[in-house]
N, C-alpha and C positions, 0 to 999 in steps of 0.2 A: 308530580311524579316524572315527566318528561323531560323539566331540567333536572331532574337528576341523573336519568339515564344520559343526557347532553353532558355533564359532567363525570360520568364516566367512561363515555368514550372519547373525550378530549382526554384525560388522564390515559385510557390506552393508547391514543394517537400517539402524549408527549412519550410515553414511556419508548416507542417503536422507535420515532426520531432519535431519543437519547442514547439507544444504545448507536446509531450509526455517529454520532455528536463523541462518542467516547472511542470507538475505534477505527474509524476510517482515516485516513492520512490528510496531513494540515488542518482537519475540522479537530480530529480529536488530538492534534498538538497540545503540547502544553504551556508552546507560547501562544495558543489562544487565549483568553482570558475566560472562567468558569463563567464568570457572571452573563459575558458577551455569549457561551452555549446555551446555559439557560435561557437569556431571551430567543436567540435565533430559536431555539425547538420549542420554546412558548409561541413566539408567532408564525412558526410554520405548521403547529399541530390549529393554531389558531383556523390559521386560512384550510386546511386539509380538513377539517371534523365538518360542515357544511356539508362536502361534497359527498360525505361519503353515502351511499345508498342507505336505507330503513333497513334492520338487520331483522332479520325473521325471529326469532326470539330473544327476548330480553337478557340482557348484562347480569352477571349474576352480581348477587348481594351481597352474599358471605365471601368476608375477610378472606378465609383459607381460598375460595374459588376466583376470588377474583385476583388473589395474588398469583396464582395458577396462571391465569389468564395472561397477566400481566409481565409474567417472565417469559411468554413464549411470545411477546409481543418484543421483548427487551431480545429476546436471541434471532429473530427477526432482523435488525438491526445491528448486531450485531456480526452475525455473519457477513450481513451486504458488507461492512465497514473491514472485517478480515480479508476476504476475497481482494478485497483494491490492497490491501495491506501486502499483501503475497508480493504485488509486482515491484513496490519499494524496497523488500526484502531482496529482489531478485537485484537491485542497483548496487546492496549491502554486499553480498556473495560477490558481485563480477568488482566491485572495490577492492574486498578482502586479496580476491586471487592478485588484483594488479599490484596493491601493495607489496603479497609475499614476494613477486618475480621482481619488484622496482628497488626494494629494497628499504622502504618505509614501514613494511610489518612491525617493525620494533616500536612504530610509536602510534599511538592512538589517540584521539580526540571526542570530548563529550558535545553528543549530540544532541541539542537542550527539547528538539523536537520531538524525538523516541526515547530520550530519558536514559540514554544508552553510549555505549564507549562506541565510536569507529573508529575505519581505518580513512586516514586524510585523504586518498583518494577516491572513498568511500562517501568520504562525506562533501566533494566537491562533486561529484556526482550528485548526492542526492541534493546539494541545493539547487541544480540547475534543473531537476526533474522537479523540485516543487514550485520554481519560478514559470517552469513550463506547463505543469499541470493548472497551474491558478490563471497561466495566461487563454492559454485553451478553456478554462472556462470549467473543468471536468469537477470542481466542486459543485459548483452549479446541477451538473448532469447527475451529480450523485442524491443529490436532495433530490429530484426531477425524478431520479428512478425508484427512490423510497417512496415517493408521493405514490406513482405508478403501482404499487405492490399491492395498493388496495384495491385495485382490480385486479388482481388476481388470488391472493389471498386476503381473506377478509377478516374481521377483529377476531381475532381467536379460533382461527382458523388454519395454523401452522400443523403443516403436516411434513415430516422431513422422509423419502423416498430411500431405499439403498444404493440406487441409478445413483443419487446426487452425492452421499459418500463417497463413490467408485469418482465423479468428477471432480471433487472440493483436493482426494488425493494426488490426484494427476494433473492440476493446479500447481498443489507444490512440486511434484515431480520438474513442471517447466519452468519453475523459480531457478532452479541450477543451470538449464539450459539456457536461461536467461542471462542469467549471471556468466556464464561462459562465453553468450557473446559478446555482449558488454564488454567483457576482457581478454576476448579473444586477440586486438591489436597491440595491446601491450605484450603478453603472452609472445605472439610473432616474434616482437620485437626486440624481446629479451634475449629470446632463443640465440638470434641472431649476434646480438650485441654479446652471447656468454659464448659462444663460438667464435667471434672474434676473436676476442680477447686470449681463447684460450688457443687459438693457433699464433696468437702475438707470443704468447706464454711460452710457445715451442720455438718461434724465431729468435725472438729476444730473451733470456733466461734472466737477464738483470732488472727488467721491469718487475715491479713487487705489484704483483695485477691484486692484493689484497687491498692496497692503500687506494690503486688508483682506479678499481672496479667501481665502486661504489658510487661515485661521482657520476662518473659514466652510467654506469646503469639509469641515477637517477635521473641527466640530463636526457636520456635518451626517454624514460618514460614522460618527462613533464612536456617534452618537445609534442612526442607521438598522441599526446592527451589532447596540447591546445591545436593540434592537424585534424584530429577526426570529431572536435566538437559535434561538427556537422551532421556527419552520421550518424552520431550518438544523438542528438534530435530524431534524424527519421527512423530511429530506432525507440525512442521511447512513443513517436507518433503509434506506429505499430502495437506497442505494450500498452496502452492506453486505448486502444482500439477493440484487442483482447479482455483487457480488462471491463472497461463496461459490456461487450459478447458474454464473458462468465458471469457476471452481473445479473443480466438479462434470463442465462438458465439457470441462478443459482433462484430466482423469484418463482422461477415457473417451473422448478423443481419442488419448491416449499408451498405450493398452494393446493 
């Protein structure tokens, strides 16, 4: 009877890990390999089911209750895996806007990671956000903090709060504000460079500022992009900081 209980709460463990295995960023890539998720949340529900305390009443049995169980174990994980998702969202939006001002809106590229169209400077962003996240380590911190959750909420123990609605929305609210800063130096710089232009436009009438805008614009974003790498690092420092902060109350919101 007790290995079975032992295999049913490793079966909730795996289920908790897999939902963060399927939507948190670079884990649940889909240039990770399926097989390589499966193992990783096989041997980390491996190593986590030991620790976890003696549960005061027993696992239930039936199919219907235990699938019950089981899905609020899977949204669990899921959320933790949303919430990080928001701040990569927020690289997509301040891409988008630089593209429409740079003048690369017109063309988009598939991003094999999120399965989705971006904008090129959207998506040179987000590879330098995932070389930075992997290098920081913050995949690590995301497994480390699903581990964490079982103290606080325990196997079938998900309870979602209206407090943590009211924060999960104002999450996204700062996904824009995010994205604004993010693209706030291109934005600047356009400004500048379309007001140029268009007091050239009034000095010189013979310049065809249609043909030779574009150029321009785009020389001026790709310049102003590889100038503020930099900040754009201690800027995603910051959002990765926030990010696992909302992490942390979205756990101790759900328990």
């Amino acid at each position: 009877m007790a290995e079975v209980e032992i295999f049913k709460l490793f079966a909730l463990v795996m289920v908790r890990f897999s939902g963060l295995m399927v939507s948190a960023p670079v884990l649940g890539s889909g240039n990770f390999p399926a097989i390589a998720k499966i193992g990783l949340t096989a041997l980390t529900a491996l190593l986590i089911t030991p620790t976890i305390p003696v549960l005061a009443a027993p696992l239930p049995s039936g199919p219907l209750a235990f699938g019950v169980m089981a899905l609020g174990e899977m949204l669990i994980g899921l959320m933790i895996g949303f919430v990080m998702s928001i701040f990569f969202a927020a690289i997509q939006v301040g891409g988008q806007i630089m593209d429409m001002q740079s003048g690369f809106g017109m063309m988009n590229v598939f991003n094999p990671a999120l399965e989705t169209q971006f904008p090129i400077f959207g998506f040179f962003l987000f590879i330098i956000a995932v070389l930075y996240f992997l290098v920081l380590g913050f995949h690590h911190t995301a497994i480390r903090a699903l581990a964490h959750t079982y103290e606080v909420i325990q196997v079938g123990g998900l309870a979602v709060h209206p407090e943590l609605l009211y924060e999960v929305s104002r999450w996204g609210r700062d996904m824009f504000i995010d994205g604004l800063i993010i693209s706030a130096p291109i934005s600047a710089s356009m400004l500048l460079a379309y007001i140029t232009m268009g007091l050239l436009g009034r000095v010189v009438p013979q310049i065809h500022l249609f043909v030779v805008g574009f150029p321009i614009t785009i020389a001026t974003g790709l310049f102003v992009t590889a100038f503020i790498i930099g900040i754009y690092l201690n800027v995603l420092d910051g959002m990765f900081e926030r990010m696992m902060g909302n992490v942390d109350t979205l756990i101790r919101g759900m328990g």
